[in-house]
Residue frames as qw, qx, qy, qz and C-alpha x, y, z in Angstrom:
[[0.734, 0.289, -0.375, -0.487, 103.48, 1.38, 6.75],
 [0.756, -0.373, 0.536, -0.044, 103.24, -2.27, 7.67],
 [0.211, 0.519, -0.713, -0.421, 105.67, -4.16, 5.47],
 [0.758, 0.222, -0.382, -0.480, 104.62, -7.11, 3.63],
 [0.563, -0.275, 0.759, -0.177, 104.71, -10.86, 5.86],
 [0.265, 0.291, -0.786, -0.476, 104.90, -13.67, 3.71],
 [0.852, -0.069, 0.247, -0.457, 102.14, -16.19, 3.67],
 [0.996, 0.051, 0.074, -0.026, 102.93, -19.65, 3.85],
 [0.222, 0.664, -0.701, 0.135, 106.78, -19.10, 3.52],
 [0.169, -0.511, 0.843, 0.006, 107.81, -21.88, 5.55],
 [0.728, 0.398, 0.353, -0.433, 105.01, -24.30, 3.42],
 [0.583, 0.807, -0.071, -0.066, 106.39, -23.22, 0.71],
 [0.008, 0.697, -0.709, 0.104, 110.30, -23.98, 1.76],
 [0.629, 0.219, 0.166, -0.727, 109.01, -27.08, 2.35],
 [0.709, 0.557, 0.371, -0.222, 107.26, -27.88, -0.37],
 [0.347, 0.845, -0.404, -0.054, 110.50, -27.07, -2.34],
 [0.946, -0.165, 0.020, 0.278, 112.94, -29.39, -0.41],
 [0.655, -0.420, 0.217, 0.589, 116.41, -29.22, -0.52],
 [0.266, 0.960, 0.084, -0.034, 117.12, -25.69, -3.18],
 [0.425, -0.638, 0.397, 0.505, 121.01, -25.65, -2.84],
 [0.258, -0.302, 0.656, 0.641, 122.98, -24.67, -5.86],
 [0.371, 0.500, 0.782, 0.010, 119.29, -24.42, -7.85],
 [0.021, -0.166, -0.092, 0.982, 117.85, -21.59, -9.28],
 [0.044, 0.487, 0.798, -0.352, 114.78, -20.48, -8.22],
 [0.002, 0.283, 0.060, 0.957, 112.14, -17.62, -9.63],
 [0.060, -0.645, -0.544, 0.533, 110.10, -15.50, -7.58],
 [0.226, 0.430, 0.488, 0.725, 107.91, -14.34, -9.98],
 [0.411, -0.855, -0.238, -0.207, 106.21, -11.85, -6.90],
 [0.561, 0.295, -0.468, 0.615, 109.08, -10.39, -5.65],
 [0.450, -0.834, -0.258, -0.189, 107.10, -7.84, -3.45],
 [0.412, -0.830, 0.368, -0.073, 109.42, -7.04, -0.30],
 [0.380, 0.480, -0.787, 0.077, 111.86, -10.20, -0.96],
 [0.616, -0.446, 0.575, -0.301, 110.49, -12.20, 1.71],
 [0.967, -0.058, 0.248, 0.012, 110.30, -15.36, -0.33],
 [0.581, 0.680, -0.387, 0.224, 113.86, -14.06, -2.19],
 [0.331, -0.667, 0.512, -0.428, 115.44, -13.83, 1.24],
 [0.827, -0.182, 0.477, -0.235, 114.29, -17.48, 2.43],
 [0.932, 0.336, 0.131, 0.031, 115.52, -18.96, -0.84],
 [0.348, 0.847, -0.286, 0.284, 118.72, -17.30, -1.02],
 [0.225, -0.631, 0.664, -0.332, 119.81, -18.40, 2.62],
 [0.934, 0.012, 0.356, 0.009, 118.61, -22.25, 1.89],
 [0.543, -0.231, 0.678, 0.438, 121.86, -22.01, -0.70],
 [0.514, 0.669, 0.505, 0.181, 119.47, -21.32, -4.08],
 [0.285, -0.044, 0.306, 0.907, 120.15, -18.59, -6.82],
 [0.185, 0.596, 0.674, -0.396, 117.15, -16.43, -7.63],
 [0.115, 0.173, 0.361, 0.909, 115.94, -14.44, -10.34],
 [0.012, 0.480, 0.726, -0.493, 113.31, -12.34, -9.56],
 [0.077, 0.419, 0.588, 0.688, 110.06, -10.51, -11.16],
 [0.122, -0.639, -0.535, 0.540, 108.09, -7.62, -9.94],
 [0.339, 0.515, 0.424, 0.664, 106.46, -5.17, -11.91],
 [0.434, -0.826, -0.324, 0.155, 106.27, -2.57, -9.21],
 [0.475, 0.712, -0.105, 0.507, 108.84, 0.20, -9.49],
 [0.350, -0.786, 0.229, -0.456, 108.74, 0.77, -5.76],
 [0.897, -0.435, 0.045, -0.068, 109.85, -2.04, -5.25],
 [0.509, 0.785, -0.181, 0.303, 113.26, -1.22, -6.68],
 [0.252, -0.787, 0.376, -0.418, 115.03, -0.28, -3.50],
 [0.827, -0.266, 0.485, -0.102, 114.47, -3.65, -1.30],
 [0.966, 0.256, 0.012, 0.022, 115.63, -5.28, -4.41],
 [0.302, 0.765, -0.336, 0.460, 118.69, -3.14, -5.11],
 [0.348, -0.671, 0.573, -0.316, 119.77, -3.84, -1.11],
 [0.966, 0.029, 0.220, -0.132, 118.86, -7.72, -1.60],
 [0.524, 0.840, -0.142, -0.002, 121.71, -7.20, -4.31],
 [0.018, -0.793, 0.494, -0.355, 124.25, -5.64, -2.55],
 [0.673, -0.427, 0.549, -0.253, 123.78, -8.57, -0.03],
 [0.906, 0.336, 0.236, -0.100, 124.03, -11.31, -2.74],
 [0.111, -0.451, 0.681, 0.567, 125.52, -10.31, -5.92],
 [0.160, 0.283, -0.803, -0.500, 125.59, -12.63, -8.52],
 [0.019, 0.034, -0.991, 0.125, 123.22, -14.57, -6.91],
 [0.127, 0.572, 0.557, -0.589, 120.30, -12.59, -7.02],
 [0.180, 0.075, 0.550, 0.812, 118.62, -11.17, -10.27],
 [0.283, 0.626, 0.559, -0.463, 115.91, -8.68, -10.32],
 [0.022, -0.238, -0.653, -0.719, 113.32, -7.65, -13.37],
 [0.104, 0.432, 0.679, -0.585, 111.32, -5.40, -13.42],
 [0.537, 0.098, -0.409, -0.731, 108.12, -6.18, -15.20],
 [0.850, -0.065, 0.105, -0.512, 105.01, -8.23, -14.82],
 [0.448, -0.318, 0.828, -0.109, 105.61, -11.97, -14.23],
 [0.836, 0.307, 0.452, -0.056, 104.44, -13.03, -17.41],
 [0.179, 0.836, -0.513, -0.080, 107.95, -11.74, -19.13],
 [0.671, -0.277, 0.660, 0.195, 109.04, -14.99, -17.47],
 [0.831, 0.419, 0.365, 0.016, 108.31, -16.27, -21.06],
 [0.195, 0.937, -0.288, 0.027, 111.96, -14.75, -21.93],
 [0.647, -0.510, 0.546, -0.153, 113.26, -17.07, -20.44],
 [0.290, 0.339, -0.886, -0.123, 115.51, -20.24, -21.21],
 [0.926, -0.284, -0.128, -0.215, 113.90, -23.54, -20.18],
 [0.796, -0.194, -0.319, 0.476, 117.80, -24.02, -18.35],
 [0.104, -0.567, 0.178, -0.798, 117.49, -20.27, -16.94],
 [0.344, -0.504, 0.345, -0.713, 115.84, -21.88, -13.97],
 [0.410, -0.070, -0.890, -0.188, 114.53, -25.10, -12.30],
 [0.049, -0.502, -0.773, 0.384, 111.73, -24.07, -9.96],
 [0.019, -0.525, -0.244, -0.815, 109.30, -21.28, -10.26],
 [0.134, -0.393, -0.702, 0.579, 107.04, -19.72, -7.14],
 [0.010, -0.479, -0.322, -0.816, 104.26, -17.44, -7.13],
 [0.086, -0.471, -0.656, 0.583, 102.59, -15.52, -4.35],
 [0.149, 0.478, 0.519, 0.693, 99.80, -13.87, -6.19],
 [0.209, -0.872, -0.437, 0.068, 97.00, -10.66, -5.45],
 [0.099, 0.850, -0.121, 0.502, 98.22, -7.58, -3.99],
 [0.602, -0.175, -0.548, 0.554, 100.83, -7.26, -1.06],
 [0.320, -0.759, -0.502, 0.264, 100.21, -5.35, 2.03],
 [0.265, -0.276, 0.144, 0.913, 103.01, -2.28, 1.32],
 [0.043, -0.162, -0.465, -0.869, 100.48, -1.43, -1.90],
 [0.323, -0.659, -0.671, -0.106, 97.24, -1.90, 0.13],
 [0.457, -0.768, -0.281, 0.349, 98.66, 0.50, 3.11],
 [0.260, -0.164, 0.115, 0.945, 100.35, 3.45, 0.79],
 [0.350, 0.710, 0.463, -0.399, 97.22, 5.61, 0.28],
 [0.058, -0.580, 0.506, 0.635, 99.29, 7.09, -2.35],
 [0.077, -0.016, 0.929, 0.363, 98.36, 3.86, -4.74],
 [0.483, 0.100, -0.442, -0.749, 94.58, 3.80, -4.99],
 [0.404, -0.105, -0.895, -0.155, 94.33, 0.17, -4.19],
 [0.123, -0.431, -0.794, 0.410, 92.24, 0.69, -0.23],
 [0.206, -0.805, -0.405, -0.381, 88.98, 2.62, 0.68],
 [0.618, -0.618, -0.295, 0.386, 90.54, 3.19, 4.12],
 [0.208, -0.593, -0.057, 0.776, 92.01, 6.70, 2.53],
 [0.411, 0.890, 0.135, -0.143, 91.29, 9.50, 0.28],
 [0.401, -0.371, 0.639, 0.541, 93.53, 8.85, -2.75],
 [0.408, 0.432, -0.515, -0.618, 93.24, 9.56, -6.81],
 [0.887, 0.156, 0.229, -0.368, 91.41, 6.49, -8.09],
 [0.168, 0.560, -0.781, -0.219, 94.76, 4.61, -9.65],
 [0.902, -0.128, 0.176, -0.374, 95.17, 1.56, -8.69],
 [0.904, 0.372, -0.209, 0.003, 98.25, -0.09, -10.58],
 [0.913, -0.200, 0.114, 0.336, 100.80, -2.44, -9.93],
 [0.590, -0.067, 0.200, 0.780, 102.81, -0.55, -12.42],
 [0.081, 0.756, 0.078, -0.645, 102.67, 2.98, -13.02],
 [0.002, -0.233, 0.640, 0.732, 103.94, 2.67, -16.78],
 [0.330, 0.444, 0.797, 0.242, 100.51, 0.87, -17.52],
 [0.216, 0.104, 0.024, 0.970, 98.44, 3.08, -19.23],
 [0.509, -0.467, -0.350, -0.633, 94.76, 3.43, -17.78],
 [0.026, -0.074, 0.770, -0.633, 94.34, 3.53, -13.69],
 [0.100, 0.473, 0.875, -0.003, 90.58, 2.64, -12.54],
 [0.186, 0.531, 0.158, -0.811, 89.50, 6.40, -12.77],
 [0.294, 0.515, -0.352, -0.724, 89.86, 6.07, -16.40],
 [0.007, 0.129, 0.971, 0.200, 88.89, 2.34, -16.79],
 [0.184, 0.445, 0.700, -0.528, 85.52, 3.57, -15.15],
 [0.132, 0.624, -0.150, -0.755, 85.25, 6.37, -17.52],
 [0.364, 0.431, -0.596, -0.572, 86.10, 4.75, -20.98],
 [0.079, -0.214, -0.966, -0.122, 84.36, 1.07, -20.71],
 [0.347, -0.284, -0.317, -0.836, 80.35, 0.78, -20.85],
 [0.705, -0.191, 0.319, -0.604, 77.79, -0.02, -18.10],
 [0.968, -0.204, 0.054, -0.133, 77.49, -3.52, -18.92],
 [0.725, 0.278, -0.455, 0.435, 81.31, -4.51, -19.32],
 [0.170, -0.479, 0.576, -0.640, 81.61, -2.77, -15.80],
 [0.893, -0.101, -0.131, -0.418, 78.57, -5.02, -15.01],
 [0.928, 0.099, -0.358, 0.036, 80.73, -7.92, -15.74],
 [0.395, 0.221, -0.627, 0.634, 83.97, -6.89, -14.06],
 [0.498, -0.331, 0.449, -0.664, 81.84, -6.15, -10.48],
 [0.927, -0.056, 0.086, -0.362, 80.18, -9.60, -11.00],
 [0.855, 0.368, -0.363, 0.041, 83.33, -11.45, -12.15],
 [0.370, 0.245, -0.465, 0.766, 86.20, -10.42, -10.10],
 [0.421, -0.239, 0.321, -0.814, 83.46, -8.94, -6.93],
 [0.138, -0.330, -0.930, 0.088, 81.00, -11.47, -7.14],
 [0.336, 0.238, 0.356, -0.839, 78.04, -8.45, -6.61],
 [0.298, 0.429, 0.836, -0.169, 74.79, -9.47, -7.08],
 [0.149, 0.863, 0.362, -0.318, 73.53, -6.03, -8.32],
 [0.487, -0.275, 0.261, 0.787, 76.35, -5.48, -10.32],
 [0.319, 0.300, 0.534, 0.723, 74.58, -3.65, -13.23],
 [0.375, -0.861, -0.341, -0.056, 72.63, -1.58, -11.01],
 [0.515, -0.731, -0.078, 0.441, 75.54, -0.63, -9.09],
 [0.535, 0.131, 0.452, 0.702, 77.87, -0.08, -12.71],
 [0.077, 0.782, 0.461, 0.411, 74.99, 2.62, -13.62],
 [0.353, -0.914, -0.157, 0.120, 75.41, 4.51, -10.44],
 [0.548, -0.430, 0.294, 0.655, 79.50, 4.41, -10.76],
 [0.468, 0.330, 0.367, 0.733, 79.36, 5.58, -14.59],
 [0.057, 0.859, 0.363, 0.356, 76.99, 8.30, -13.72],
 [0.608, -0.729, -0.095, 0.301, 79.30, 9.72, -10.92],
 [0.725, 0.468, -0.255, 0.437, 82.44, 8.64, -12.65],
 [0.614, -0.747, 0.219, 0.133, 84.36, 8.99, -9.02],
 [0.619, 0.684, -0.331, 0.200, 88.24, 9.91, -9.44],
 [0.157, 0.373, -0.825, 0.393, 89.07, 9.00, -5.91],
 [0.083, 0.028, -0.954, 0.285, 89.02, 6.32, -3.43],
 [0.138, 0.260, 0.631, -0.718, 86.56, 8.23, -1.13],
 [0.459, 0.301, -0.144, -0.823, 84.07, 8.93, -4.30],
 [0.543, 0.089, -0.715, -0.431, 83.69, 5.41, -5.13],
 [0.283, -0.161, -0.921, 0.214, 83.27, 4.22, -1.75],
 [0.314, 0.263, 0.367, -0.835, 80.65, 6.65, -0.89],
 [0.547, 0.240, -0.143, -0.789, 78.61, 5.36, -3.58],
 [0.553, 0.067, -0.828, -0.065, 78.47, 1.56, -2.67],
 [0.579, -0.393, 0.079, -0.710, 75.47, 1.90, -0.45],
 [0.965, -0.224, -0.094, -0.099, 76.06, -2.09, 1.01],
 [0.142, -0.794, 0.590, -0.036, 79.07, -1.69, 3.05],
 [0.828, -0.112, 0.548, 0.027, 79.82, -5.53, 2.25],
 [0.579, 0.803, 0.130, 0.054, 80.36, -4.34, -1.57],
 [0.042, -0.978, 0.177, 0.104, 82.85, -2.09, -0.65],
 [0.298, -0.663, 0.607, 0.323, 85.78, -4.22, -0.78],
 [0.649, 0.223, 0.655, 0.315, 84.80, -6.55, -3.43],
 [0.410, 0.887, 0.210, -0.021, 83.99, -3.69, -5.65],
 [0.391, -0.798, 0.427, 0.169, 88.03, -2.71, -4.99],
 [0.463, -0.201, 0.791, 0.344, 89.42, -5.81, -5.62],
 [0.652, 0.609, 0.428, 0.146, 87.06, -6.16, -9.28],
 [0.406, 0.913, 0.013, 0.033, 88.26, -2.93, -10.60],
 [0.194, -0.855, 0.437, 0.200, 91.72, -3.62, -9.27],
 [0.676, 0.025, 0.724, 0.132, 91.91, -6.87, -10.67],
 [0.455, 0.767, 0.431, -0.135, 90.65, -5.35, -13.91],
 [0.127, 0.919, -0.354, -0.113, 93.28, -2.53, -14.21],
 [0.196, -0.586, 0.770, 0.159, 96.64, -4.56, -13.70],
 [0.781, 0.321, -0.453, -0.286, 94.63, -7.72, -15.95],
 [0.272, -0.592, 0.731, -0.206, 95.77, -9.81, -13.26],
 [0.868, 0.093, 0.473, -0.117, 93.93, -13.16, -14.30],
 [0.791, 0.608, 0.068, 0.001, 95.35, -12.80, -17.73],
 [0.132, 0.841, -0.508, 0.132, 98.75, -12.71, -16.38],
 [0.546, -0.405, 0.727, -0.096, 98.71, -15.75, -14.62],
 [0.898, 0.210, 0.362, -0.136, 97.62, -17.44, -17.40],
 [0.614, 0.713, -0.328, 0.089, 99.93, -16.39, -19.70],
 [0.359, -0.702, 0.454, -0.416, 102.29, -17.01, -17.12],
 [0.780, -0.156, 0.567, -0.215, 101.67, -20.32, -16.33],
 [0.856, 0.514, 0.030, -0.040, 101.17, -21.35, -20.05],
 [0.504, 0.617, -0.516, 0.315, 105.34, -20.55, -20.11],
 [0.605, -0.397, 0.640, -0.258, 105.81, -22.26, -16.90],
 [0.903, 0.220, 0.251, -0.269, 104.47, -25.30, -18.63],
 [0.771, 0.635, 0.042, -0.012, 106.54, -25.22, -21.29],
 [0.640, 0.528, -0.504, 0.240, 109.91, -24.57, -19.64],
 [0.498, -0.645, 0.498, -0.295, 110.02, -25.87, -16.53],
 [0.571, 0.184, -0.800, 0.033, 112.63, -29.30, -16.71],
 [0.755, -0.115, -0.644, -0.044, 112.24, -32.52, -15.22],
 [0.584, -0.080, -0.443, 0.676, 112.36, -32.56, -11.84],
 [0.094, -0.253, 0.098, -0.958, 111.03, -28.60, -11.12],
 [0.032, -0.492, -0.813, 0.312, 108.73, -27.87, -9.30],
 [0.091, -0.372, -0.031, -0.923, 105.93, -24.57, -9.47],
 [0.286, -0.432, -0.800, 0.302, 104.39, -23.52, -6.93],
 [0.046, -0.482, -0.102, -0.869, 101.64, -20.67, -6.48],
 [0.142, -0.430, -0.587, 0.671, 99.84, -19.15, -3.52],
 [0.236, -0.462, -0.594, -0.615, 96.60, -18.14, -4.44],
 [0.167, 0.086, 0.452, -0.872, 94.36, -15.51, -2.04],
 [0.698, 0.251, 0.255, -0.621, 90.69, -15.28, -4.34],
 [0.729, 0.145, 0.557, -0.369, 88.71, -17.61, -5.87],
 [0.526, 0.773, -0.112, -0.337, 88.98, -16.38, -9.11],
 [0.160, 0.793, -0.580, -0.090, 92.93, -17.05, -9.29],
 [0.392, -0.427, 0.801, -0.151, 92.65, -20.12, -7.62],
 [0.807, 0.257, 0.504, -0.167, 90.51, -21.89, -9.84],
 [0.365, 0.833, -0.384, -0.162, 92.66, -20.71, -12.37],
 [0.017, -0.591, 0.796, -0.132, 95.85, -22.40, -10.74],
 [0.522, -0.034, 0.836, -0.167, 94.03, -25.54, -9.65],
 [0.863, 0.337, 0.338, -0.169, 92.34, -26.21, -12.94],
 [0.252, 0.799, -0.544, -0.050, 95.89, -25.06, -14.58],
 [0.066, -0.552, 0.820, -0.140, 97.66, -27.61, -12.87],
 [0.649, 0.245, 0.702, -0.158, 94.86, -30.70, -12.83],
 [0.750, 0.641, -0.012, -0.164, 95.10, -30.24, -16.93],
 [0.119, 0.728, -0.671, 0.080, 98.95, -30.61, -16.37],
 [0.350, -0.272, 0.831, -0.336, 98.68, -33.61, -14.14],
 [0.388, 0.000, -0.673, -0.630, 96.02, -34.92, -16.24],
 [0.047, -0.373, -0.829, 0.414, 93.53, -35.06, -13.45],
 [0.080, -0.534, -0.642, -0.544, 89.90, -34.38, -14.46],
 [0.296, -0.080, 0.379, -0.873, 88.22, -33.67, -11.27],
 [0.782, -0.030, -0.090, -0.616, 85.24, -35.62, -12.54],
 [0.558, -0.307, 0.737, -0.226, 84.96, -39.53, -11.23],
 [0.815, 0.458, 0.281, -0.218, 83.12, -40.69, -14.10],
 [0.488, 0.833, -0.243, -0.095, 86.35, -39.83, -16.24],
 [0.932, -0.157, 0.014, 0.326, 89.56, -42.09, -16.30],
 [0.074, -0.926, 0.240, 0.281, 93.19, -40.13, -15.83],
 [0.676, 0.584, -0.443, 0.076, 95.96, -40.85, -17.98],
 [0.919, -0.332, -0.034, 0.209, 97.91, -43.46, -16.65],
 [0.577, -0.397, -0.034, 0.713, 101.32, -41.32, -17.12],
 [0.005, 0.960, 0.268, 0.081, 100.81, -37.85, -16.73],
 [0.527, 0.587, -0.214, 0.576, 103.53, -35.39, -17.28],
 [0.226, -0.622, 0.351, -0.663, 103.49, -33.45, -13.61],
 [0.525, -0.275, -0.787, 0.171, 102.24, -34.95, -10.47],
 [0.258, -0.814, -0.196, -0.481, 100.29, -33.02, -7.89],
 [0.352, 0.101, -0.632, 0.683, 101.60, -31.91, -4.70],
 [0.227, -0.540, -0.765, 0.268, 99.39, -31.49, -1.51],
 [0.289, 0.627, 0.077, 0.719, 97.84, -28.45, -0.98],
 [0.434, -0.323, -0.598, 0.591, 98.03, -26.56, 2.11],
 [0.067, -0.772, -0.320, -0.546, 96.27, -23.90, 3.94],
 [0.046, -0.580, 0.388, -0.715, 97.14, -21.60, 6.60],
 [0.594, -0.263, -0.743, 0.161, 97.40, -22.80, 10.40],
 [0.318, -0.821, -0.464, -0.097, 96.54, -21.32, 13.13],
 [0.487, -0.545, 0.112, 0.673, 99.82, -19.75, 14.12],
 [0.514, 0.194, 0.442, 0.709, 99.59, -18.69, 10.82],
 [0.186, -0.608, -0.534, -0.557, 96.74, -16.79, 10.77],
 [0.582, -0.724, -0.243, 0.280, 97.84, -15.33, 14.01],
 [0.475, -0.356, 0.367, 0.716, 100.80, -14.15, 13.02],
 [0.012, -0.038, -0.502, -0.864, 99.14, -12.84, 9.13],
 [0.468, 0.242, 0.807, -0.266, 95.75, -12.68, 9.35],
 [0.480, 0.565, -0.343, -0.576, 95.75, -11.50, 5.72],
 [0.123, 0.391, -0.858, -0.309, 96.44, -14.98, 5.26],
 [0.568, 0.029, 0.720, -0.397, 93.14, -16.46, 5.75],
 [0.718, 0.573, 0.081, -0.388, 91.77, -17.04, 2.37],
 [0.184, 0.629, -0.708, -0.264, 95.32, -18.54, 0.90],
 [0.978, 0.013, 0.208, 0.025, 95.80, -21.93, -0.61],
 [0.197, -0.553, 0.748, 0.309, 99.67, -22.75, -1.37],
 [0.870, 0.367, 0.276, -0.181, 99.28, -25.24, -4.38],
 [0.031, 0.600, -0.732, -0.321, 102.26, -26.76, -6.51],
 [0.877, 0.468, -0.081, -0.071, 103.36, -29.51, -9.41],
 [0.438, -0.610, 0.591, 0.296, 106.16, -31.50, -9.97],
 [0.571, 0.671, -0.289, -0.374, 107.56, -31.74, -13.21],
 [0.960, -0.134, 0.238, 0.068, 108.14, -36.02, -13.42],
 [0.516, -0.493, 0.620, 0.325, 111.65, -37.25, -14.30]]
């Protein structure tokens, strides 16, 4: 199994600055790469991952640490448990990481024959077999067009309800435009684990306790998430987007550049072509 490469890690280190004696969350704990990097710049970490497998790596991270290291596990909009002086940075590397794409075991690729699951966390309680099953032709509709972007989506929703496919190989045999095939994936996985509605909630408690001086920063793969994060943070910064409109003349955040993979990067990951690294600084 190929283990998970961070994207944009050293972007993102960065884009952080100097981290000593801070503490940092990594609300995407995934393998630990960005726990790992933030831990040897000198930072404290608390970390979020609603993955149960991911349990192990964390549990050795530990051992190596201590005190300095704190894993949770549960979804990354728990953050809101938090103290607003529990931390003073936040990070996010959103989507799915490469360990859950390449265990056929999970549901999440076409590329093997595997029970139709799909979730981040096993405790939720509906995998896509049964999302397929218990929602109606046009609310599938929407999630293939929202989160896929298919053209035909209520056409194609008919064929999937009448099947009702319980693994991988049954849903991708019936997505007659091999171009479909992975967007139709990512909708219903997006769907199952409610991932847009995590970042927002998410974010919304970012907002609210991150102190002076923090920073958040997210890494964003689709489209979906990213307009999320970039109009999230341009309502923070009180940037419109629109010329015709004047910004507030002191705005609580301040944008930070955003960056996209380079070509070593994308040599080295080429899962990383579609990322945008995007962050805020909370003003003095």
């Amino acid at each position: 199994m190929i283990k998970h490469i961070p994207v944009l890690l050293n972007d993102v280190m960065l884009m952080l600055g100097d981290i000593r004696n801070r503490t940092i969350v990594d609300c995407t704990f995934g393998a630990g790469g960005y726990t790992r990097a933030l831990l040897n710049a000198g930072a404290k970490v608390i970390a979020f991952d609603r993955d149960v497998n991911v349990e192990q790596d964390a549990e050795q991270i530990k051992q190596e640490y201590g005190d300095k290291f704190t894993f949770i596990n549960s979804a990354f909009s728990e953050i809101n448990k938090l103290k607003s002086d529990d931390f003073d940075d936040v990070i996010f590397d959103l989507g799915i990481s490469s360990m859950q794409i390449d265990n056929p075991e999970r549901g999440f690729s076409f590329r093997f024959d595997a029970p139709l699951d799909m979730r981040m966390d096993k405790r939720l309680n509906i995998n896509a077999a049964e999302l397929i099953q218990t929602i109606s032709v046009e609310k599938l509709a929407d999630v293939l067009y929202e989160y896929g972007d298919i053209k035909k989506s209520k056409l194609l929703a008919g064929i999937i309800k009448k099947s009702l496919p319980t693994t991988t190989f049954q849903l991708r045999d019936l997505i007659k435009n091999p171009h479909d095939i992975a967007p139709v994936f990512q909708a219903l996985r997006i769907a199952v684990n409610d991932e847009m509605g995590q970042i927002e909630s998410a974010l919304n408690s970012v907002h609210s306790l991150l102190r002076p001086g923090g920073r958040c920063l997210c890494v964003t793969f689709h489209s979906i998430e990213d307009r999320i994060v970039k109009n999230t943070f341009r309502q923070w910064a009180s940037v419109s987007g629109d010329p015709r409109l004047p910004n507030i003349v002191n705005p609580e955040y301040r944008m930070l550049k955003v960056i996209t993979p380079s070509d070593s990067e994308l040599e080295k990951n080429p899962r990383s072509r579609s990322a945008h690294l995007r962050g805020v600084e909370k003003k003095l």
